[in-house]
Biotite code that builds the C-alpha atoms (Angstrom):
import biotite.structure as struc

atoms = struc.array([
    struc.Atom([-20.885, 16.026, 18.268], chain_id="A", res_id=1, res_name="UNK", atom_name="CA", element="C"),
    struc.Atom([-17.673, 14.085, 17.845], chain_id="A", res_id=2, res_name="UNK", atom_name="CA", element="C"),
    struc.Atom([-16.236, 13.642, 14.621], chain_id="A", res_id=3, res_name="UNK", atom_name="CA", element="C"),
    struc.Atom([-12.726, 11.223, 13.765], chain_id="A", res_id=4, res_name="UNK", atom_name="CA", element="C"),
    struc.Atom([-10.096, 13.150, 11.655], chain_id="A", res_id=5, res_name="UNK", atom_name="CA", element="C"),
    struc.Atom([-7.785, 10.604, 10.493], chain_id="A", res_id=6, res_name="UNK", atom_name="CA", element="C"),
    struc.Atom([-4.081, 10.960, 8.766], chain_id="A", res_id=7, res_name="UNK", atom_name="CA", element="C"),
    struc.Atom([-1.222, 9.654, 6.773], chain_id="A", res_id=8, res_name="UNK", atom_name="CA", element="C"),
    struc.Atom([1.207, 7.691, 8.246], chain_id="A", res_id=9, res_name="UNK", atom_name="CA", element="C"),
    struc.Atom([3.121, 7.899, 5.261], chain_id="A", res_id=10, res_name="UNK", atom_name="CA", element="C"),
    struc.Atom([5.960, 9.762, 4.474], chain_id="A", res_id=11, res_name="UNK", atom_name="CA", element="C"),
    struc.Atom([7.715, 8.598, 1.302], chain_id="A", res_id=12, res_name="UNK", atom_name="CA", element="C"),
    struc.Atom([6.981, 10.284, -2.029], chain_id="A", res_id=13, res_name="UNK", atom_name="CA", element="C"),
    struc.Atom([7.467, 7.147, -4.408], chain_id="A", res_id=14, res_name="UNK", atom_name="CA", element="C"),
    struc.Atom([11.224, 6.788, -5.186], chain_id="A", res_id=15, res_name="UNK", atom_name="CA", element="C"),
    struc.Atom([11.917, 10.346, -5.695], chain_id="A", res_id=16, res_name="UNK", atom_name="CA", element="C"),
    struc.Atom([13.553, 11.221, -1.972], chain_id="A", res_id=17, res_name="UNK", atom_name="CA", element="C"),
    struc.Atom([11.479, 13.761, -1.501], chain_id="A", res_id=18, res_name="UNK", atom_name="CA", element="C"),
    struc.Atom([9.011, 13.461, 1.923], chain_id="A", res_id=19, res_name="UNK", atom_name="CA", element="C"),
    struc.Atom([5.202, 13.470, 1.850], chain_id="A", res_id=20, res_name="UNK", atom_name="CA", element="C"),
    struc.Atom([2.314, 13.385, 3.940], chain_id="A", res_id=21, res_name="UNK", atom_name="CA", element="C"),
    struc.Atom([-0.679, 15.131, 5.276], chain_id="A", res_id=22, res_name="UNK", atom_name="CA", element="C"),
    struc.Atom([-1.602, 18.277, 3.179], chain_id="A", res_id=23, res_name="UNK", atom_name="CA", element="C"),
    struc.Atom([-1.366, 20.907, 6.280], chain_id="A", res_id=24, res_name="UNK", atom_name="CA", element="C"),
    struc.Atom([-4.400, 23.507, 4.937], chain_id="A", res_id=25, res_name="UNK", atom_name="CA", element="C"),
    struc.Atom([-7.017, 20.509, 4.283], chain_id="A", res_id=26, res_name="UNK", atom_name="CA", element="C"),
    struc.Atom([-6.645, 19.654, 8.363], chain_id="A", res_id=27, res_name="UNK", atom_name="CA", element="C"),
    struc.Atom([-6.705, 22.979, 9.615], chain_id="A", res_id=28, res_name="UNK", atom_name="CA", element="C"),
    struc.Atom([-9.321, 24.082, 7.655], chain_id="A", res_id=29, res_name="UNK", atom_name="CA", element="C"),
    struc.Atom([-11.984, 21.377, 8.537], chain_id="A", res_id=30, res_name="UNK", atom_name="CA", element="C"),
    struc.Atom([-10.641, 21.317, 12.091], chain_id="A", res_id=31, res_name="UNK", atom_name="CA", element="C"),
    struc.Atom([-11.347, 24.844, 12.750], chain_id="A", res_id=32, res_name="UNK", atom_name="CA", element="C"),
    struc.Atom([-15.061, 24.539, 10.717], chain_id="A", res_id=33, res_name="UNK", atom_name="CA", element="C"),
    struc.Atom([-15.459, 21.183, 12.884], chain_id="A", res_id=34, res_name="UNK", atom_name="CA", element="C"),
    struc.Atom([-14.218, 23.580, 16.311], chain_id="A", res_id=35, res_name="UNK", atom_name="CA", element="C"),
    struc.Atom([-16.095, 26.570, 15.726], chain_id="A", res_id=36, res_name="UNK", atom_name="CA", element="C"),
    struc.Atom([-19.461, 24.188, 15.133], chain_id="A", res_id=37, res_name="UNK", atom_name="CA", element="C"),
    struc.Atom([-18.768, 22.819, 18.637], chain_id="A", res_id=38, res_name="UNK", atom_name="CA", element="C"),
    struc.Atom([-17.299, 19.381, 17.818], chain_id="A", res_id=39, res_name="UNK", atom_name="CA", element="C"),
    struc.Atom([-14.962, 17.191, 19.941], chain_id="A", res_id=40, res_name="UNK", atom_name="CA", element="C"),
    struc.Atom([-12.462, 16.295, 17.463], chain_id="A", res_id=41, res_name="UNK", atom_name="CA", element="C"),
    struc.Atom([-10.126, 13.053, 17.709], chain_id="A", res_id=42, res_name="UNK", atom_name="CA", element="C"),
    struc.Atom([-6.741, 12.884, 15.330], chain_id="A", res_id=43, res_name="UNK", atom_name="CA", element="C"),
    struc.Atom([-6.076, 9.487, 14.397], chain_id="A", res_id=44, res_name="UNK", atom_name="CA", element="C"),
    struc.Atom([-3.533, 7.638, 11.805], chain_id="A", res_id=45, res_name="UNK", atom_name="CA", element="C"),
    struc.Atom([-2.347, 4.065, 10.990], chain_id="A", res_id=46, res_name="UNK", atom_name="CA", element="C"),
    struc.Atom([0.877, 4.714, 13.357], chain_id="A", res_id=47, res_name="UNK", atom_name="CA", element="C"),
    struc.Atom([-0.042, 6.979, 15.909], chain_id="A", res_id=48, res_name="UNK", atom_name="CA", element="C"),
    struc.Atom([1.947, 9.659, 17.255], chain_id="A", res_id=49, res_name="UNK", atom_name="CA", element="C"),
    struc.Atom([2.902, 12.422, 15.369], chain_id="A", res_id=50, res_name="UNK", atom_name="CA", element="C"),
    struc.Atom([2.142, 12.334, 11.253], chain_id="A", res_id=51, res_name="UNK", atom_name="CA", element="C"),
    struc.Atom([4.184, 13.376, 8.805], chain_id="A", res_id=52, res_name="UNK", atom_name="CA", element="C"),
    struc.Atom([3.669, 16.619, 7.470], chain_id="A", res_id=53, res_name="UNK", atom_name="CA", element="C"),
    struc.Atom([4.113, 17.134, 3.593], chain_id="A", res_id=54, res_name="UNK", atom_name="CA", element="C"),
    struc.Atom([6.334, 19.870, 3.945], chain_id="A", res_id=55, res_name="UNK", atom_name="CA", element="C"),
    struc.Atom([5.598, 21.224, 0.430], chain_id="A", res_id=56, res_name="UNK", atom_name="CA", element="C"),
    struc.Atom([1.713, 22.308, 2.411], chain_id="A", res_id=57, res_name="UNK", atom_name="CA", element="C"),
    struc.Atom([3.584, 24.665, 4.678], chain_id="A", res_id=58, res_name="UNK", atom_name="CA", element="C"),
    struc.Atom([5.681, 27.002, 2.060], chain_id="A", res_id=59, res_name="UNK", atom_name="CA", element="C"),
    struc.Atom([4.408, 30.612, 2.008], chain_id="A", res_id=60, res_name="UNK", atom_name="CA", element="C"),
    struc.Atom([2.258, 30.040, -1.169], chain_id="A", res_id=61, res_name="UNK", atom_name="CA", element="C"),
    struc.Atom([0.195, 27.598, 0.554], chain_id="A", res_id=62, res_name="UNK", atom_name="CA", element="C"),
    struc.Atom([-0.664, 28.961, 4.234], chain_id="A", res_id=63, res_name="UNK", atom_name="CA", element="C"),
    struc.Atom([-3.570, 30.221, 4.961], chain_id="A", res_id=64, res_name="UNK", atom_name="CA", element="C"),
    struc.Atom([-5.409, 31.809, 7.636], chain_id="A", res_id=65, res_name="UNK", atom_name="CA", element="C"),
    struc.Atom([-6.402, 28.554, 9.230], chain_id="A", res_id=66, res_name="UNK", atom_name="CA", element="C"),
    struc.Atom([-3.208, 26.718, 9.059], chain_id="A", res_id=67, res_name="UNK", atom_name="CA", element="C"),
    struc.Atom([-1.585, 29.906, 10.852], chain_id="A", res_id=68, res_name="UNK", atom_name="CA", element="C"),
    struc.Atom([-4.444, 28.856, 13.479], chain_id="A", res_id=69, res_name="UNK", atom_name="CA", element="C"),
    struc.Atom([-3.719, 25.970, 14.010], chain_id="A", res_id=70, res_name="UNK", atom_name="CA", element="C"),
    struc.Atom([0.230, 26.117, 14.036], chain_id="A", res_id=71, res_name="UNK", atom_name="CA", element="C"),
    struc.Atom([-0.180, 29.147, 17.087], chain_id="A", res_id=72, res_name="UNK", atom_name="CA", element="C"),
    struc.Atom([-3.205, 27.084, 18.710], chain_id="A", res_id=73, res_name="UNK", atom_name="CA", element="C"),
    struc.Atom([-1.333, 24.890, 21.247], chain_id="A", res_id=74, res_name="UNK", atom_name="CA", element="C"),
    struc.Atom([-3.894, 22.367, 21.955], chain_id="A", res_id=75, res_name="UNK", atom_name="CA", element="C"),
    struc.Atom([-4.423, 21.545, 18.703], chain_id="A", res_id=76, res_name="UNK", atom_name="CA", element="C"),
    struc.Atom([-0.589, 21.057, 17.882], chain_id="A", res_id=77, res_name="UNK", atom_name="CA", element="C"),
    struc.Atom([-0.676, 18.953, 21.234], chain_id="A", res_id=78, res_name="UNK", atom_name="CA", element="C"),
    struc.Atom([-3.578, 16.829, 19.678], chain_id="A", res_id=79, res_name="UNK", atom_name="CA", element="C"),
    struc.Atom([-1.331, 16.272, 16.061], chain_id="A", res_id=80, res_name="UNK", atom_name="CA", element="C"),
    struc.Atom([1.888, 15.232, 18.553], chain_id="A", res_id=81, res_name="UNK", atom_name="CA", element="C"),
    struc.Atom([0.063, 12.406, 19.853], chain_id="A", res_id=82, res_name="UNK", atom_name="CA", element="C"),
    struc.Atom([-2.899, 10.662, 17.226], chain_id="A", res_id=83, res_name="UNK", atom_name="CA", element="C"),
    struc.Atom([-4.206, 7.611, 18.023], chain_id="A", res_id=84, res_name="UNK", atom_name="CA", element="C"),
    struc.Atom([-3.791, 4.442, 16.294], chain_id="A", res_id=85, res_name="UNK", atom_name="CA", element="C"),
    struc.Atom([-6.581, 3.617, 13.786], chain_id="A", res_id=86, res_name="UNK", atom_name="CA", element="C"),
    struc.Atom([-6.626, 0.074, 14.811], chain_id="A", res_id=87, res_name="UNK", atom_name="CA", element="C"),
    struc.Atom([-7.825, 1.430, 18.627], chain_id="A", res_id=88, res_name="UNK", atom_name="CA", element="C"),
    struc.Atom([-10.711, 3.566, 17.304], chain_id="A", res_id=89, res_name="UNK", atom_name="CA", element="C"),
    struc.Atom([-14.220, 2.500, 16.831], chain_id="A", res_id=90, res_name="UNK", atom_name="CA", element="C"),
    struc.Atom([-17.499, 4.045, 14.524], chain_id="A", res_id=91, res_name="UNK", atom_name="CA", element="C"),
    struc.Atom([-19.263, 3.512, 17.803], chain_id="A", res_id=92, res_name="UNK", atom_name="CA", element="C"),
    struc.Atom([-17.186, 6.671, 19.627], chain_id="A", res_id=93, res_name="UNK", atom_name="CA", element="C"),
    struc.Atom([-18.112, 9.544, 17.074], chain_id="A", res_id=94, res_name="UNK", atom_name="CA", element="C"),
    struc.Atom([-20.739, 10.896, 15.063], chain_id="A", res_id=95, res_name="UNK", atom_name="CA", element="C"),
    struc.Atom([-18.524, 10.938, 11.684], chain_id="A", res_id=96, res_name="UNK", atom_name="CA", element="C"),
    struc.Atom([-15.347, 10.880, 10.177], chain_id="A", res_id=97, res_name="UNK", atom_name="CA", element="C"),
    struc.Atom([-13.101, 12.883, 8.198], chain_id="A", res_id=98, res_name="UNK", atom_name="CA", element="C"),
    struc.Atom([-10.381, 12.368, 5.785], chain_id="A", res_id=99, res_name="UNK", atom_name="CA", element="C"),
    struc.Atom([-7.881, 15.376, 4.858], chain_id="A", res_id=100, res_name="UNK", atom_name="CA", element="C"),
    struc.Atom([-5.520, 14.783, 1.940], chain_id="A", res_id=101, res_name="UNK", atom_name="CA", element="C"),
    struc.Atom([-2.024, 14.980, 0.745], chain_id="A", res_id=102, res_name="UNK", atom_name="CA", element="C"),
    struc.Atom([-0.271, 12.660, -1.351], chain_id="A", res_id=103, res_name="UNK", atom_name="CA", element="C"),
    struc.Atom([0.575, 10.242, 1.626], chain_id="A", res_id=104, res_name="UNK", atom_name="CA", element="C"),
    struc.Atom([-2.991, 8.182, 1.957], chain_id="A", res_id=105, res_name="UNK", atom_name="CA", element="C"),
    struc.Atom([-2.643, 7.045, -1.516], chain_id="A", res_id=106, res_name="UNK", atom_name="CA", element="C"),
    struc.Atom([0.221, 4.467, -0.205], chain_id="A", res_id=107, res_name="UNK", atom_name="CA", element="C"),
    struc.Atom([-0.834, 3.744, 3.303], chain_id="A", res_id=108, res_name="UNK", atom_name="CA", element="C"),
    struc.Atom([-5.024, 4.563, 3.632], chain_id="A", res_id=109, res_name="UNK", atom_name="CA", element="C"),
    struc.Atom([-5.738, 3.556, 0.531], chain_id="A", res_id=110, res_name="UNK", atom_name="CA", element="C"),
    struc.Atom([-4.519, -0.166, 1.174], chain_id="A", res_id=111, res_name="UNK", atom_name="CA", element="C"),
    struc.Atom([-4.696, 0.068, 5.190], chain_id="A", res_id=112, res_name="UNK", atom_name="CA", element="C"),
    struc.Atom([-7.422, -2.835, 6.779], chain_id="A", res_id=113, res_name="UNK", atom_name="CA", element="C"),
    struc.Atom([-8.313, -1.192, 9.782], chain_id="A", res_id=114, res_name="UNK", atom_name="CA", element="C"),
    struc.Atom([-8.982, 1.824, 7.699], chain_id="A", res_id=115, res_name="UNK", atom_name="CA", element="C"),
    struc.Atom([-11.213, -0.114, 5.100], chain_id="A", res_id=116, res_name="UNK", atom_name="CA", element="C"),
    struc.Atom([-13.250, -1.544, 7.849], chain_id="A", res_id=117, res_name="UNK", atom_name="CA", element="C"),
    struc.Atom([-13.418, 1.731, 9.632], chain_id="A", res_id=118, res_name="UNK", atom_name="CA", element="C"),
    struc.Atom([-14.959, 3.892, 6.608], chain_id="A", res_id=119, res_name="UNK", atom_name="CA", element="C"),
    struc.Atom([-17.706, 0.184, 6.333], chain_id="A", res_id=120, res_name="UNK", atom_name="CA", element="C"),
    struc.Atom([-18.489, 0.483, 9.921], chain_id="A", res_id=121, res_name="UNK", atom_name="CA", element="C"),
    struc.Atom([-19.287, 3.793, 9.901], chain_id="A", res_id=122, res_name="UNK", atom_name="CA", element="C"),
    struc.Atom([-21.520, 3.835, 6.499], chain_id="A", res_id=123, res_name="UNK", atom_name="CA", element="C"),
    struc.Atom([-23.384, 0.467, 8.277], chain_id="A", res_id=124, res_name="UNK", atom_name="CA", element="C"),
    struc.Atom([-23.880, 2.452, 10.885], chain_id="A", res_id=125, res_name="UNK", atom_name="CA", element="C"),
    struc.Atom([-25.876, 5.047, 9.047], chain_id="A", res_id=126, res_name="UNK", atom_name="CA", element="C"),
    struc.Atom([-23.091, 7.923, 9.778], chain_id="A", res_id=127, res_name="UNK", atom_name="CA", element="C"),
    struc.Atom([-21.080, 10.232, 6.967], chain_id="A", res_id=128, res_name="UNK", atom_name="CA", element="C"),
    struc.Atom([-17.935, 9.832, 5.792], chain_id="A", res_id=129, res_name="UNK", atom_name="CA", element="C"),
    struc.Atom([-16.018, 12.935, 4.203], chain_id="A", res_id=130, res_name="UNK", atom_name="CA", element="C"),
    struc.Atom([-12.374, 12.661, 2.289], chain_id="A", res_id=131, res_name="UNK", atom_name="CA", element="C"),
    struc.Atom([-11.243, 15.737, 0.403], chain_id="A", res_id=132, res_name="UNK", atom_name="CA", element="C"),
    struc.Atom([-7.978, 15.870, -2.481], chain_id="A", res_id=133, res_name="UNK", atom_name="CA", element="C"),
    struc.Atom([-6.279, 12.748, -2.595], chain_id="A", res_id=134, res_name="UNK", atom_name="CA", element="C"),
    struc.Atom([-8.417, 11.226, 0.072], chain_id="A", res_id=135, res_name="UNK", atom_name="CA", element="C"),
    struc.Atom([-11.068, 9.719, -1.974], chain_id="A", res_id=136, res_name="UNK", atom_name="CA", element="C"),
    struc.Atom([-8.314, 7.549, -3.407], chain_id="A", res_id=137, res_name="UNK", atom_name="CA", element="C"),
    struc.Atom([-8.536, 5.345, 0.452], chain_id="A", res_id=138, res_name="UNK", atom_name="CA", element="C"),
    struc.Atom([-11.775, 3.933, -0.779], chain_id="A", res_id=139, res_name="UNK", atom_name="CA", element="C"),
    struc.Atom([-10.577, 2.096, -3.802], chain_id="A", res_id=140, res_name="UNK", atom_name="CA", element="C"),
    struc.Atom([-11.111, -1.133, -1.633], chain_id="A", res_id=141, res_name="UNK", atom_name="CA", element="C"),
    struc.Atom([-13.919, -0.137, 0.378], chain_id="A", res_id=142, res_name="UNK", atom_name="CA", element="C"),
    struc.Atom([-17.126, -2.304, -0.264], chain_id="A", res_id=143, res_name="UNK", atom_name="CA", element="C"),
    struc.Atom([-21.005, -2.167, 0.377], chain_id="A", res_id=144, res_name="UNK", atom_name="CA", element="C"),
    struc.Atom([-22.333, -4.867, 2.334], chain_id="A", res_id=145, res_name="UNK", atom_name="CA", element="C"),
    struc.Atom([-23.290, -6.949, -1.335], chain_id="A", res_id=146, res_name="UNK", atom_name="CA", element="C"),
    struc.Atom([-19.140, -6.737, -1.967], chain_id="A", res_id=147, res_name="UNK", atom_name="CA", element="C"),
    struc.Atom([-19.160, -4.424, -4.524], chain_id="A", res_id=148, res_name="UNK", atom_name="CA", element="C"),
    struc.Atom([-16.963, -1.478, -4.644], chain_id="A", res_id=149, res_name="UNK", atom_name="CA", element="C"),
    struc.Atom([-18.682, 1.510, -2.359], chain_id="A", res_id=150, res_name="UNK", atom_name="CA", element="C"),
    struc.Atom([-18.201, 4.217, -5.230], chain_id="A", res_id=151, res_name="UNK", atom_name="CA", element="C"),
    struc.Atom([-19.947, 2.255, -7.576], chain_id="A", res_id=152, res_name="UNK", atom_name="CA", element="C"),
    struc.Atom([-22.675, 3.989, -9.106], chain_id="A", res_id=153, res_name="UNK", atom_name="CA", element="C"),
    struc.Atom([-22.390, 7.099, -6.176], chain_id="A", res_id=154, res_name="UNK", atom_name="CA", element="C"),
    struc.Atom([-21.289, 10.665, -7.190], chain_id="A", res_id=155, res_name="UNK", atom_name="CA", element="C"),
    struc.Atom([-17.682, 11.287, -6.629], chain_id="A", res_id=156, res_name="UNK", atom_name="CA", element="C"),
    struc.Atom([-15.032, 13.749, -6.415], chain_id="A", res_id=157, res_name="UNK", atom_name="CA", element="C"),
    struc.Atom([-11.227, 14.055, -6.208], chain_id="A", res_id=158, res_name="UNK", atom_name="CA", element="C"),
    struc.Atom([-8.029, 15.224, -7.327], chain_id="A", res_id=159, res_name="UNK", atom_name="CA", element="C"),
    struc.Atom([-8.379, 15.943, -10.859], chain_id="A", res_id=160, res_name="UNK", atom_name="CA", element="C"),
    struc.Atom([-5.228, 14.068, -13.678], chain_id="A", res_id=161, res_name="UNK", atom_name="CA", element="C"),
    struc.Atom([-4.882, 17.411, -14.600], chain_id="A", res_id=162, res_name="UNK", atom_name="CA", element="C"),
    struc.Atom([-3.975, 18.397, -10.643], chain_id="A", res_id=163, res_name="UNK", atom_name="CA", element="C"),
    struc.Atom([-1.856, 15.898, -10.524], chain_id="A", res_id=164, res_name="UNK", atom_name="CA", element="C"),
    struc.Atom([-0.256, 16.811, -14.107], chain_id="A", res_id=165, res_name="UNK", atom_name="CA", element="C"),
    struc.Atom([0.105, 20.070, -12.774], chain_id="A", res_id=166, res_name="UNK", atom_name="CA", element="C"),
    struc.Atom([2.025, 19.358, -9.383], chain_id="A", res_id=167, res_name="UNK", atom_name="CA", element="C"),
    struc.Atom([4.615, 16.463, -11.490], chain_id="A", res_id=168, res_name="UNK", atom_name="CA", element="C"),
    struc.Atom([3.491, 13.643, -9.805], chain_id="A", res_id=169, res_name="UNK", atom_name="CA", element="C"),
    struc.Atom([1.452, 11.866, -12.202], chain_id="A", res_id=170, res_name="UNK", atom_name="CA", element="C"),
    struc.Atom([4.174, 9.185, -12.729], chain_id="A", res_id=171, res_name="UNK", atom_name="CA", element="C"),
    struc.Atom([5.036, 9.041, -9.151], chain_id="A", res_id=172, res_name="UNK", atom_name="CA", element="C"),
    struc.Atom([1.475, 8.183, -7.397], chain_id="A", res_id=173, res_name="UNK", atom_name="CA", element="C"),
    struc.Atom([0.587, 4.913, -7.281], chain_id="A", res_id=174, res_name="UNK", atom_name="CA", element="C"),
    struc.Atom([-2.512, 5.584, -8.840], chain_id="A", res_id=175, res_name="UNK", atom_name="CA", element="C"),
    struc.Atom([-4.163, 8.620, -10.268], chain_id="A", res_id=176, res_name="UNK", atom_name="CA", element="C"),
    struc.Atom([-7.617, 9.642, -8.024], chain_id="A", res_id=177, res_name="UNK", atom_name="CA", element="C"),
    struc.Atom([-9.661, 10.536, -10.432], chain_id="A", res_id=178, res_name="UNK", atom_name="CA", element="C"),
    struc.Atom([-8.796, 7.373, -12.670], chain_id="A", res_id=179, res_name="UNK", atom_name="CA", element="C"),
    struc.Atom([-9.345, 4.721, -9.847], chain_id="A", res_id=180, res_name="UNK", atom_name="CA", element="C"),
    struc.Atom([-13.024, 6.656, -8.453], chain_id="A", res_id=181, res_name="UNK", atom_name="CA", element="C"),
    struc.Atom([-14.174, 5.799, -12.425], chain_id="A", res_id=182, res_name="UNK", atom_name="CA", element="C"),
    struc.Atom([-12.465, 2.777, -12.890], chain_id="A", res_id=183, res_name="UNK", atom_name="CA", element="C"),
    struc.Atom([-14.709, 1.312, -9.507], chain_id="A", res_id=184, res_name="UNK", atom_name="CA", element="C"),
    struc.Atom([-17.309, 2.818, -10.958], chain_id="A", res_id=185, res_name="UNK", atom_name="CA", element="C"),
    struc.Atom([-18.060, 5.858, -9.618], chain_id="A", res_id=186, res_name="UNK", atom_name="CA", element="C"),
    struc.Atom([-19.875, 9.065, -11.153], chain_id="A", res_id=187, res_name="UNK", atom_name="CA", element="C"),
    struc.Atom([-16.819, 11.231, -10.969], chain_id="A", res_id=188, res_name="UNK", atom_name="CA", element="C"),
    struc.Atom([-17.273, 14.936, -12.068], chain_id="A", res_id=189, res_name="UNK", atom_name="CA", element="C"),
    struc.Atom([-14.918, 17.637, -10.785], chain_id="A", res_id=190, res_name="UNK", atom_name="CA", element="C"),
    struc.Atom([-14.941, 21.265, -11.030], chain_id="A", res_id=191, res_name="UNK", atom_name="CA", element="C"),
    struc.Atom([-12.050, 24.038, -12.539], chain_id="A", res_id=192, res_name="UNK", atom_name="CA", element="C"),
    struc.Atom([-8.823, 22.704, -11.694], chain_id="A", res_id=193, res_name="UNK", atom_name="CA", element="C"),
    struc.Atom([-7.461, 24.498, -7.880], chain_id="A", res_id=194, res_name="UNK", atom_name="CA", element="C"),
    struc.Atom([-11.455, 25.375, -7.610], chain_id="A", res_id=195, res_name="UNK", atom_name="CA", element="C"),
    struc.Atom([-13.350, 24.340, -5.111], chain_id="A", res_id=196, res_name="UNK", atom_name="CA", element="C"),
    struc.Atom([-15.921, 21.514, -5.635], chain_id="A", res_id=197, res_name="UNK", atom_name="CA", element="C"),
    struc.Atom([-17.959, 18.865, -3.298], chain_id="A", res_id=198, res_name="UNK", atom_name="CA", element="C"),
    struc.Atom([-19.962, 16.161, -4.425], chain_id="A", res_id=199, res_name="UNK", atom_name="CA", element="C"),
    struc.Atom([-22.905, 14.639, -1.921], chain_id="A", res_id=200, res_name="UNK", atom_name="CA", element="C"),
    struc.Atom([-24.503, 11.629, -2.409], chain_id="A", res_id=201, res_name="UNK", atom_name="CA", element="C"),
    struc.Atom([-25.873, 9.834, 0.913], chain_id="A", res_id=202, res_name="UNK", atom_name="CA", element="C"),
    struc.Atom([-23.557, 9.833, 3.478], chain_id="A", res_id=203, res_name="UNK", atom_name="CA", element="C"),
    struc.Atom([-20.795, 9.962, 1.513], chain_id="A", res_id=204, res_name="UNK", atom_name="CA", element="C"),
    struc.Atom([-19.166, 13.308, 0.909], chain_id="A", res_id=205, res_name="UNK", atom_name="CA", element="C"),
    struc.Atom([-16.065, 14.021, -1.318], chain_id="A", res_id=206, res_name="UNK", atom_name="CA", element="C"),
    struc.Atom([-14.201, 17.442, -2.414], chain_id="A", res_id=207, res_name="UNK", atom_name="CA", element="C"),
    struc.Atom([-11.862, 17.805, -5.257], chain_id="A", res_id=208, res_name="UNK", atom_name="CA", element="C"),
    struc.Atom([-8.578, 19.427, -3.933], chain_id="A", res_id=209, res_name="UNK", atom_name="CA", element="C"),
    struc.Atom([-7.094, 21.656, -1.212], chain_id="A", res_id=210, res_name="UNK", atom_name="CA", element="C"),
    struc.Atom([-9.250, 24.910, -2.109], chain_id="A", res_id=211, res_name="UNK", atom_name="CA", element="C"),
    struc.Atom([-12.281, 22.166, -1.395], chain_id="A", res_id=212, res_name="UNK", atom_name="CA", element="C"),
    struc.Atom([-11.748, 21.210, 2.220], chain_id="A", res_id=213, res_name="UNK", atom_name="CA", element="C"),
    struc.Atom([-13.417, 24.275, 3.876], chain_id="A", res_id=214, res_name="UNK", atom_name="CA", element="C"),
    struc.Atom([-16.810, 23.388, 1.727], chain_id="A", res_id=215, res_name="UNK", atom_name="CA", element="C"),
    struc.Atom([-16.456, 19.567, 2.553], chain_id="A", res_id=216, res_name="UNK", atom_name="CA", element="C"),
    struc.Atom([-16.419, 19.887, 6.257], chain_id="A", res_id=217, res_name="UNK", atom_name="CA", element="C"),
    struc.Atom([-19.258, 22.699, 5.789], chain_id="A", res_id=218, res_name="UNK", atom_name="CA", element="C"),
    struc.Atom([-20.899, 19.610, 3.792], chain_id="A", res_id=219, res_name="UNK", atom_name="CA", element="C"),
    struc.Atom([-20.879, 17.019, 6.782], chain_id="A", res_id=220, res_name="UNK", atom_name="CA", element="C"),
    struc.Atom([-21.913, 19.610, 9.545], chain_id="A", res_id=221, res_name="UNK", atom_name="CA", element="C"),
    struc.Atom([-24.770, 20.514, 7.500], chain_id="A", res_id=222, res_name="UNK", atom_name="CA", element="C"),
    struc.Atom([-25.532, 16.631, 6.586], chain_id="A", res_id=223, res_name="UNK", atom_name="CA", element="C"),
    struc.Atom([-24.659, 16.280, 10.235], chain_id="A", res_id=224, res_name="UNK", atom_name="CA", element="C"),
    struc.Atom([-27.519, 18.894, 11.308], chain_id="A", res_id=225, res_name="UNK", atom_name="CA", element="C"),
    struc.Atom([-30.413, 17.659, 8.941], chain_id="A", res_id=226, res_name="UNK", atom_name="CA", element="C"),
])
């Protein structure tokens, strides 16, 4: 089983000065439920190398027992050093791919080509696709083979307006998650803000926020299984 993990680039927060990026729990998580399944896992982002880290993820208040993990687990801090580029992966190497959060993909996933195509290539090719937080905002441009926008009329989750309220940012994003899922047409429902939630429908699998990203990756190894 080989499944794609890919990352920010980005590292910007808006105009504000302050740096973003990957959220560090909603990697380590999912790469330790994607490890301990057996999986061969790839890191990937738009730049290679090594991604920026939102720094905010690894204050005391938001480590956890997996991003401890994976911050003493060599090979996988080896792995996050050196990511591929996105535009040198293909559908055709793994079995399915993930997307962790963080405020970053909003500016670089979301509206990244070689990421579009990637997430179409793998749903024509029959195989999930799983985005938890902020990462369901990357397929505001994605499209079904008729052209219309891949949310439409599919159950979806992400981060909640109120999430975003909550952290100060709602000004600052380039567009709010939950807003843009509904506004393509998606059937967005969400659970208790900082609770987790997933949403299946098909092969596309989406969790609300950072306390979701264990159950998402449980979601596609099951899916993954069946």
């Amino acid at each position: 089983m080989k499944i794609l993990m890919v990352l920010t680039s980005h590292d910007k927060l808006g105009n504000t000065g302050h740096k973003t990026g990957f959220w560090l729990e909603e990697l380590a998580a999912p790469y330790y439920v994607f490890k301990d399944a057996g999986a061969e896992i790839t890191l990937a982002s738009p730049q290679g190398g090594n991604p920026p880290l939102d720094p905010k993820s690894n204050e005391p208040d938001f480590q956890t027992e997996q991003t401890h993990r994976f911050e003493a687990d060599s090979a996988a801090m080896a792995q996050l050093a050196s990511t591929v580029r996105l535009d040198s992966v293909s559908q055709a190497d793994y079995d399915a791919v993930f997307y962790p959060g963080g405020h970053g993909p909003l500016w670089d996933l979301a509206e990244d080509k070689h990421s579009i195509a990637l997430i179409e290539a793998f749903l024509a090719a029959n195989k999930e696709v799983a985005f938890v937080c902020h990462a369901p905002g990357v397929l505001r441009h994605v499209k079904t083979p008729a052209g219309k926008p891949l949310v439409e009329g599919k159950k979806v989750t992400g981060f909640t307006n109120t999430e975003e309220e909550a952290v100060g940012l709602t000004e600052i994003v380039p567009f709010l998650v939950e807003d843009e899922l509904i506004a393509k047409g998606g059937i967005y429902s969400k659970g208790a803000d900082w609770s987790s939630y997933v949403v299946s429908d098909g092969l596309l699998i989406t969790g609300q926020n950072p306390m979701s990203s264990t159950a998402t990756a449980e979601q596609l190894i099951k899916q993954l299984a069946e």
